[in-house]
VEXDREN-2710 file (C-alpha; in Angstrom, 1 decimal):
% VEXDREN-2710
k/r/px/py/pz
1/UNK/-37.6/0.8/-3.8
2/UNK/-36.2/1.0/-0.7
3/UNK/-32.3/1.9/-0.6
4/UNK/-29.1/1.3/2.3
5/UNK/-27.1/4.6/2.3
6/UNK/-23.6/4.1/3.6
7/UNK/-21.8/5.8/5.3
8/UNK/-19.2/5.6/3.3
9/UNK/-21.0/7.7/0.8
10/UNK/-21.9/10.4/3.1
11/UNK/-18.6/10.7/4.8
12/UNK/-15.6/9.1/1.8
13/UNK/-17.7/10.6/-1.1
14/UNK/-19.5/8.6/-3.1
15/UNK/-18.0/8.1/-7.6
16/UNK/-19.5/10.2/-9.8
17/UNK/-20.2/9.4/-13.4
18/UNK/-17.9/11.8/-15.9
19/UNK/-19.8/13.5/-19.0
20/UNK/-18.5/10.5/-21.2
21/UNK/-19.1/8.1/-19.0
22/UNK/-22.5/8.9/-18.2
23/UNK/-22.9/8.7/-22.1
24/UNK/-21.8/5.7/-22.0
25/UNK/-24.1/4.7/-19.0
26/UNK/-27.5/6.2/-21.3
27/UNK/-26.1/4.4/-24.7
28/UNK/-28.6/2.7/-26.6
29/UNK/-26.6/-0.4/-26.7
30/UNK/-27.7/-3.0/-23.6
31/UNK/-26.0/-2.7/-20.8
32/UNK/-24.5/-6.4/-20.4
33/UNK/-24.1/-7.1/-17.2
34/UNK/-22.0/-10.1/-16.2
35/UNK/-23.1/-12.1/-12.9
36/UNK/-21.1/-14.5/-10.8
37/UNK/-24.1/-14.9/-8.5
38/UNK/-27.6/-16.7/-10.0
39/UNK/-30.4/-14.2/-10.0
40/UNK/-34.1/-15.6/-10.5
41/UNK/-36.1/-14.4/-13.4
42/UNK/-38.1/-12.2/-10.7
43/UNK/-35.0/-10.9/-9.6
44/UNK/-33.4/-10.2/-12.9
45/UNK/-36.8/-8.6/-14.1
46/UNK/-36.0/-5.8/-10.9
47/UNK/-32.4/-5.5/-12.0
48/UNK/-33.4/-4.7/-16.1
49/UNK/-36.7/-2.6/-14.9
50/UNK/-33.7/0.1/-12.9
51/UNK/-32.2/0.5/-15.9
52/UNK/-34.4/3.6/-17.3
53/UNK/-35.3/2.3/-20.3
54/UNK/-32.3/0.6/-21.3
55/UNK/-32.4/-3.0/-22.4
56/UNK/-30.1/-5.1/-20.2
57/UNK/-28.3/-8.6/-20.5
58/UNK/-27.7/-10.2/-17.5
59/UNK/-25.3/-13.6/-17.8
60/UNK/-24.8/-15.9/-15.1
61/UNK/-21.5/-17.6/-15.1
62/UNK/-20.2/-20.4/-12.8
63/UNK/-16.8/-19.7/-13.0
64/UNK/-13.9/-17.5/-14.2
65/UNK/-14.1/-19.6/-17.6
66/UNK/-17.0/-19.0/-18.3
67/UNK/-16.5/-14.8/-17.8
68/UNK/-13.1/-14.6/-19.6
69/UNK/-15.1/-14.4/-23.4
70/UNK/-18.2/-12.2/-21.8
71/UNK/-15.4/-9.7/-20.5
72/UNK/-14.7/-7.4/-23.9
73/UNK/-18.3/-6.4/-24.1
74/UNK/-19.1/-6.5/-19.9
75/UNK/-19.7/-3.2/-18.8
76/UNK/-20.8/-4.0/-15.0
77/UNK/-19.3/-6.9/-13.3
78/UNK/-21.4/-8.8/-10.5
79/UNK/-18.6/-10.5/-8.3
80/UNK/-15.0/-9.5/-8.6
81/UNK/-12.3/-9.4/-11.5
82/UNK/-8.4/-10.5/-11.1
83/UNK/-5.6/-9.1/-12.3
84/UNK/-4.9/-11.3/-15.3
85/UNK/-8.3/-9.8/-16.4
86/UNK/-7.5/-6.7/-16.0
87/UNK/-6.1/-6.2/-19.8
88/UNK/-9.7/-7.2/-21.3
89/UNK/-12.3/-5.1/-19.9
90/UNK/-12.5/-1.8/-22.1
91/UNK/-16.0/-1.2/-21.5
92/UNK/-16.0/-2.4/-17.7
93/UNK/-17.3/0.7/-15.9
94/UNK/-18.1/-0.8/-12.6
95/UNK/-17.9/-3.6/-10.0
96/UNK/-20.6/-4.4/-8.3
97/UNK/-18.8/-6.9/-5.1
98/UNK/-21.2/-9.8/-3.9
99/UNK/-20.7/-9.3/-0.1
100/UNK/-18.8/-6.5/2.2
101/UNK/-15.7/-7.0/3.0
102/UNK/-13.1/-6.5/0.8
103/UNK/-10.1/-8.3/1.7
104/UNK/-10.4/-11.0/-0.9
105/UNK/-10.6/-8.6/-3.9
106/UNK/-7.2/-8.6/-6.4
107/UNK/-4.8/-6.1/-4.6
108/UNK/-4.0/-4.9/-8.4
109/UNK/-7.5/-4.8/-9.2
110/UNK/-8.1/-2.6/-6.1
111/UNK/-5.4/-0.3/-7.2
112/UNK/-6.9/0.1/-10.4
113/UNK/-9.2/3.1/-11.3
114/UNK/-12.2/1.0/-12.0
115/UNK/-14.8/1.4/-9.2
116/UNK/-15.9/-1.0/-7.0
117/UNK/-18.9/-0.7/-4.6
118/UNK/-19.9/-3.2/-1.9
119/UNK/-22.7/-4.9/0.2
120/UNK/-22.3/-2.4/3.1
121/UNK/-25.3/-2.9/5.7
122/UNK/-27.0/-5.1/3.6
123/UNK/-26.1/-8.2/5.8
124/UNK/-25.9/-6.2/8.9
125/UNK/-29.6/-6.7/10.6
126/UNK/-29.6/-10.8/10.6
127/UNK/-25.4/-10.6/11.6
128/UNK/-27.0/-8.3/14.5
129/UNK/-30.0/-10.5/15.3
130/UNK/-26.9/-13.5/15.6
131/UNK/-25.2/-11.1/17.4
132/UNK/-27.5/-10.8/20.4
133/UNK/-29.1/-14.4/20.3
134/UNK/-25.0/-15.6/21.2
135/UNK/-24.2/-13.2/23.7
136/UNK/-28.1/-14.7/25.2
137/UNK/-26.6/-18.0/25.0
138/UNK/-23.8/-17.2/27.1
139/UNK/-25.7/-15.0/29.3
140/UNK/-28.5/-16.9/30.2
141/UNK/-27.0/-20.1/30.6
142/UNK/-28.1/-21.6/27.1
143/UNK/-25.5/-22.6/25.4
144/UNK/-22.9/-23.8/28.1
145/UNK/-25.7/-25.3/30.5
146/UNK/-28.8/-26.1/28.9
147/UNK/-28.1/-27.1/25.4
148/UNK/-25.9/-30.0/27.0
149/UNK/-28.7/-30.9/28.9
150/UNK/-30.8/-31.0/26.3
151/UNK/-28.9/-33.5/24.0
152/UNK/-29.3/-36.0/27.0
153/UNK/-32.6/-35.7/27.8
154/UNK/-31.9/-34.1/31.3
155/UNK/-33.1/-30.9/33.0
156/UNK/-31.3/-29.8/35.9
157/UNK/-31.3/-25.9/36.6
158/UNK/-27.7/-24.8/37.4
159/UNK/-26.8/-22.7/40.7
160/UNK/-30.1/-20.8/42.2
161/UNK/-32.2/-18.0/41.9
162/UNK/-29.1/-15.7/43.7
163/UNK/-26.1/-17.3/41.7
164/UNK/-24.3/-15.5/39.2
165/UNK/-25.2/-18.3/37.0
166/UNK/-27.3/-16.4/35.3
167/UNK/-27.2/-13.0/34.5
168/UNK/-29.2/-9.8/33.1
169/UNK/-27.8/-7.6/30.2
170/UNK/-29.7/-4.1/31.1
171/UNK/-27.4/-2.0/32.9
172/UNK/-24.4/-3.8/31.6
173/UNK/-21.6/-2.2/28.8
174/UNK/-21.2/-3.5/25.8
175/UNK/-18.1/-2.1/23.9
176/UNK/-19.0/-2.0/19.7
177/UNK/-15.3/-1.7/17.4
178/UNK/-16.8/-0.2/14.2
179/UNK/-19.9/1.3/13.9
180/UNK/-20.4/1.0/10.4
181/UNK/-23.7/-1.6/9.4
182/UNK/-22.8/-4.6/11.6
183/UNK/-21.6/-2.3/14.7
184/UNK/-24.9/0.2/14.2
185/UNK/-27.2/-3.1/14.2
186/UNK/-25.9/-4.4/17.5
187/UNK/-26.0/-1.0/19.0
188/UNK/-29.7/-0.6/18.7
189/UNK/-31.0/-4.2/19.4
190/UNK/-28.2/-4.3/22.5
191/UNK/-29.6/-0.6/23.6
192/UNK/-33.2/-0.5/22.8
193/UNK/-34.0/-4.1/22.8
194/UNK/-32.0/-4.5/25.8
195/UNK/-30.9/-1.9/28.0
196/UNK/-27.4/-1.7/27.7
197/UNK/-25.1/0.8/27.7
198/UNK/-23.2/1.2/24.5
199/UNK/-19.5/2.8/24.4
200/UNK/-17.9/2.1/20.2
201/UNK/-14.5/3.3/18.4
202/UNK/-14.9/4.2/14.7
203/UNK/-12.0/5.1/12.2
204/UNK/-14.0/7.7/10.2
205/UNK/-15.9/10.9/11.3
206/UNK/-19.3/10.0/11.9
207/UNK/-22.4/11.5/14.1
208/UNK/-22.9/9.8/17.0
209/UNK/-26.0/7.3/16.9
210/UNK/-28.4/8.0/19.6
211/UNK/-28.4/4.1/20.9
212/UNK/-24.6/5.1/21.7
213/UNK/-23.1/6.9/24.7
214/UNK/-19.8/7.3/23.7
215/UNK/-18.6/6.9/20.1
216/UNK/-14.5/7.7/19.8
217/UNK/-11.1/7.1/17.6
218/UNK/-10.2/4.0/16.7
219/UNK/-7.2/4.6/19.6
220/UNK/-9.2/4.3/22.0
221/UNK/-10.0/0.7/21.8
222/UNK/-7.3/-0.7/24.1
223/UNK/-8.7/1.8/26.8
224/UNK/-12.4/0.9/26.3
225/UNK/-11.8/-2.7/26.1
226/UNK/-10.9/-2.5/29.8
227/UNK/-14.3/-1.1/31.0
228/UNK/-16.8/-3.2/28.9
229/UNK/-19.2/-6.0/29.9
230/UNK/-19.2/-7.3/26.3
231/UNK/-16.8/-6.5/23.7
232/UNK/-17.9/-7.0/20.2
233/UNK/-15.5/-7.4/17.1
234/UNK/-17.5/-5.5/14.2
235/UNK/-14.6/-3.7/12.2
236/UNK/-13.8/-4.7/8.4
237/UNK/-10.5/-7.0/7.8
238/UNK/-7.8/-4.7/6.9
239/UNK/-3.8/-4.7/7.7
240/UNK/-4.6/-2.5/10.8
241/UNK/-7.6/-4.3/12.1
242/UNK/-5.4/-7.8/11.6
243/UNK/-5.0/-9.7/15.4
244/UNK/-6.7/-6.5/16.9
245/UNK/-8.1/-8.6/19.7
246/UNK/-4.8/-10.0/20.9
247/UNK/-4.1/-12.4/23.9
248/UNK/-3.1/-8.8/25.9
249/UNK/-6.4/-7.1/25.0
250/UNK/-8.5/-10.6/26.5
251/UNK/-6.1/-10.4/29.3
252/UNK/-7.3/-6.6/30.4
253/UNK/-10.7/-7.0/29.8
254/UNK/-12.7/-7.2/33.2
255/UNK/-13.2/-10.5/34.9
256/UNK/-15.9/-12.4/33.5
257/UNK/-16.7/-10.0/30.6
258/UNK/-17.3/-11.8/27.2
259/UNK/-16.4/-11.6/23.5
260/UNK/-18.5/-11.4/20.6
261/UNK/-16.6/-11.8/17.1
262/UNK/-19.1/-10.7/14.1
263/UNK/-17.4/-9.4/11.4
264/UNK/-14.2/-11.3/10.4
265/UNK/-12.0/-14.2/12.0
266/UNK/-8.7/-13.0/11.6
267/UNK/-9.3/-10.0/13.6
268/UNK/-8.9/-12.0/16.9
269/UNK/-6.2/-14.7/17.8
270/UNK/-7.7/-17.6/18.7
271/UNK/-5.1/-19.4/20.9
272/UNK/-4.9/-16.4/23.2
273/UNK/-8.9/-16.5/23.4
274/UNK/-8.8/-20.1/24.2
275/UNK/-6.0/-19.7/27.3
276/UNK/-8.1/-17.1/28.5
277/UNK/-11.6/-18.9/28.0
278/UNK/-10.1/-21.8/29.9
279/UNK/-8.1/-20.0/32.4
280/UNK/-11.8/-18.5/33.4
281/UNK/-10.9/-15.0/32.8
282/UNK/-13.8/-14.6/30.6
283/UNK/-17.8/-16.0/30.9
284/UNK/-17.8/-16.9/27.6
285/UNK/-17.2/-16.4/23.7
286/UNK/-20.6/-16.4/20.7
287/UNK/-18.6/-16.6/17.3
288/UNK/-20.0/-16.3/13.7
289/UNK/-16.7/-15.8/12.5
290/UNK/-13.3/-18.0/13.2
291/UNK/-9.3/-17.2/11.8
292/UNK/-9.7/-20.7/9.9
293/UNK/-12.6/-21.0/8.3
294/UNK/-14.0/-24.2/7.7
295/UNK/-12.7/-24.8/11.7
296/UNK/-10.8/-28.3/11.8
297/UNK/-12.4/-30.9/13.6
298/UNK/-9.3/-31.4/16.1
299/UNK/-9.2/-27.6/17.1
300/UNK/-9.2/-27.1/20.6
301/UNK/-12.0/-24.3/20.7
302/UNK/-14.7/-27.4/20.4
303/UNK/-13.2/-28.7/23.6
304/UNK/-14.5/-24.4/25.7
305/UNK/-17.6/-25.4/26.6
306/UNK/-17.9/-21.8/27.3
307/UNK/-18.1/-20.9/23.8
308/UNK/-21.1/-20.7/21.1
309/UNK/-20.5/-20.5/17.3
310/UNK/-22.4/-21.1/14.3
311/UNK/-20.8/-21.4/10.7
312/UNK/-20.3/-17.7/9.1
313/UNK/-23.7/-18.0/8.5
314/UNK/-25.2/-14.9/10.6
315/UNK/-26.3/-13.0/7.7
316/UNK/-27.9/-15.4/6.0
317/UNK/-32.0/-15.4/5.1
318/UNK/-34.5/-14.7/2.8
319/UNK/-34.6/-11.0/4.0
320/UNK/-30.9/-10.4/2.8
321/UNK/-31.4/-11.5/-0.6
322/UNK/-34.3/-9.2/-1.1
323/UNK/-31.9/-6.0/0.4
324/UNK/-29.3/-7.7/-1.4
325/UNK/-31.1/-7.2/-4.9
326/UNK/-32.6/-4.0/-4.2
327/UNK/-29.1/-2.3/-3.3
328/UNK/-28.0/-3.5/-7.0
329/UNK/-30.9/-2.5/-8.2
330/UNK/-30.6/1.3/-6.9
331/UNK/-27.0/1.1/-8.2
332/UNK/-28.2/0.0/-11.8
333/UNK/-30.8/2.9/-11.5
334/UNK/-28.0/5.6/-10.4
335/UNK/-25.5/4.6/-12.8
336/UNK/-27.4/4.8/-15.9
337/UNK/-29.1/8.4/-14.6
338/UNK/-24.9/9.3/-13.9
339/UNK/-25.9/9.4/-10.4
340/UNK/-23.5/9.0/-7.6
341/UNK/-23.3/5.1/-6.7
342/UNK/-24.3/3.7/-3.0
343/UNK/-21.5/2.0/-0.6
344/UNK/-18.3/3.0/-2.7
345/UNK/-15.5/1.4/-1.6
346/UNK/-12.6/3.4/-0.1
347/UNK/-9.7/1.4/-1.8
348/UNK/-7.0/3.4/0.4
349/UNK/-9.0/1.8/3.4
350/UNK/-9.6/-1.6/2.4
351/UNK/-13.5/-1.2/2.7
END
């Protein structure tokens, strides 16, 4: 079985069963697992087969509703849990979240000692693969030129073999804020794949990857920002990281530079990005991720023409499900051994 090892196990710590709880973990009663996600029979069948021996009873259930009467005898929750719940789990040992970033969870649940672990990577390598197929829209014309053509059955090339109309990524910066799965993705498709030069800020300690040149502090952003071709928004949603990509930060990135927003919406302010799109100051925007989410019909960034976006759906494939299942998998097979657990969420960090 193959496993994602975050980094926030190798550089937070990773929880640690205690002697009773691992007892509890090895108990000859089933381990009832309550899921707010539908796993197929093939999938379930590689959830119960991690769990050493130990029968398991997976439940599916549509809504909060339907968990409330599972909860008393639940000992690892698939999903999330809310407050209100919080006086009916005396078995719960463990929350399993359904994706990576955190800032949805109950703030009381997060404060509670229960722990949580997370998605971490698991989405990263489609979200990356999104990543560089925007920022090849933008680059190469696609998307503002061609696309447009396309629609109305035309094909004229734009400028000429000298213009800047086009342009070539080798050579170029790209500036990656957060390095943890999404960040790390980019880095190697953008440097391998592509040739570029990769400069990235990181709150935690971390070695540097060798598709990077320079990896530094997070305060280094608004200083990097400046000297980047392409400047990527990969960081987790947290109070610090909130508007991070202001209307000043577009303004003192180079002429003609453009933005790539990956990991959350409501890390960048979309009005400034707009001015700045339309004032020309930047080539272009690719955008998995927007501040409102569905984006109204009536919002003005349908009327940048400079812009490329698809629906939040970057991570999305047949691929990710079959990480997806084998991370919870691991988990099951650590937790019942009293093993440390994969992608532990820091709670004092938000991720």
């Amino acid at each position: 079985m193959t496993t994602y090892l975050s980094r926030r196990t190798l550089f937070a710590g990773a929880f640690s069963l205690t002697a009773a709880q691992i007892a509890s973990a090895q108990s000859k009663e089933p381990l009832r697992i309550a899921a707010m996600q539908y796993f197929d029979p093939a999938e379930i069948a590689i959830l119960s087969n991690a769990a050493q021996g130990r029968k398991v009873e997976i439940t599916y259930v549509r809504n909060r509703e339907e968990l409330r009467p599972l909860l008393p005898q639940t000992e690892i929750i698939y999903g999330d849990l809310i407050a209100s719940e919080l006086d009916y789990v005396p078995k719960l040992k463990w929350i399993q979240a359904a994706g990576a970033g955190m800032e949805g969870f109950d703030k009381k649940v997060m404060a509670s000692t229960i722990p949580i672990t997370n998605m971490a990577r698991i989405f990263a390598p489609g979200i990356a693969d999104t990543a560089m197929g925007l920022l090849l829209c933008i680059t190469r014309g696609i998307g503002t030129y061609y696309m447009p053509q396309f629609y109305k059955r035309d094909w004229k090339p734009v400028g000429n073999m000298r213009s800047p109309d086009h342009i070539e990524l080798a050579g170029r910066t790209m500036g990656i804020v957060g390095m943890g799965g999404i960040g790390s993705e980019i880095a190697k498709r953008a440097h391998y794949g592509f040739g570029m030069r990769i400069v990235a800020t990181d709150p935690k300690p971390m070695p540097k990857p060798d598709s990077v040149d320079i990896l530094r502090e997070a305060a280094w952003f608004p200083e990097m920002a400046k000297q980047v071709d392409v400047l990527v928004s990969a960081a987790p949603h947290t109070p610090k990281t909130e508007g991070m990509f202001s209307e000043a930060i577009f303004r003192s990135m180079k002429k003609g530079s453009i933005f790539i927003a990956m990991s959350r919406g409501r890390l960048y302010d979309e009005m400034a990005l707009i001015k700045v799109l339309k004032e020309g100051h930047l080539r272009g925007a690719g955008l998995d991720v927007f501040p409102i989410e569905p984006v109204p019909a009536n919002h003005p960034i349908f009327d940048c023409p400079n812009v490329v976006m698809t629906p939040h759906t970057s991570g999305w494939g047949e691929e990710r499900q079959t990480r997806l299942v084998a991370h919870f998998a691991e988990n099951i097979r650590r937790y019942t051994l009293g093993l440390p657990l994969l992608a532990v969420v820091d709670k004092a960090a938000g991720y």
